[in-house]
N, C-alpha and C positions, 0 to 999 in steps of 0.2 A: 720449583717456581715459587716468588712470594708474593704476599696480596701486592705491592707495588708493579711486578711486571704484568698482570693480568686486566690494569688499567680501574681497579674496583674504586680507587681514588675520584677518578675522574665521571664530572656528572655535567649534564646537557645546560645551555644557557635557559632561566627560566623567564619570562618573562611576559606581558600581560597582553601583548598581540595577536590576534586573531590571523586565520591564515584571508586573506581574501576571499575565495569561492564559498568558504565555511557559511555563511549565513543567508544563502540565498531561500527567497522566499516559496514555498511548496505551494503552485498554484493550483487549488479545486473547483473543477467545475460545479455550478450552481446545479441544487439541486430541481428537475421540473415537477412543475405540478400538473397534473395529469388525470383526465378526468376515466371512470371505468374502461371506455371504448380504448381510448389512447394506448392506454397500459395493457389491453388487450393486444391489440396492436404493434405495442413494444417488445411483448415477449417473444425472444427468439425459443427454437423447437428443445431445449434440455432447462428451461426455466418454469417458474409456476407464479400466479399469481395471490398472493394470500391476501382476501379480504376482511376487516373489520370493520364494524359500525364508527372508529374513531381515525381509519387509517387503512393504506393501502401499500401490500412489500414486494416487491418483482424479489425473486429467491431460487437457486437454482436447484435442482430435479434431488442432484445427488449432493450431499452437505461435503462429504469425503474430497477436498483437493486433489489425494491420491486417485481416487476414482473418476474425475470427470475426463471427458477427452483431453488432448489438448488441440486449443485452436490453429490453425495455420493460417499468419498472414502472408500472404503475396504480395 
């Protein structure tokens, strides 16, 4: 076989268009503000509340992805 029949010649059209769907915009919900009681409140049973004098992190139990349940939606 020679590089000509293995097609090594031949290269894709290039050019500067984007495909359509490509740029769609990633929408994120707003974060809430949330005062102690609330974020109590908010915490489901494998999460933790960690507080500081400058801020407040809902964080979950086990840091391990491997480790935590997984959830079942219905």
């Amino acid at each position: 076989m020679t590089w000509a029949e293995c097609g090594g010649g031949e290269t894709g059209k290039l050019t500067n268009v984007r495909a359509a769907g490509s740029d769609e915009a990633l929408r994120l919900v707003p974060i809430r503000a949330l005062n102690l009681e609330q974020a109590l409140g908010f915490l489901d049973h494998d999460e933790l509340l960690e507080v500081t004098p400058a801020s407040m992190r809902l964080r979950k139990k086990s840091l391990a992805a491997s480790r935590r349940p997984k959830k079942v939606v219905e």
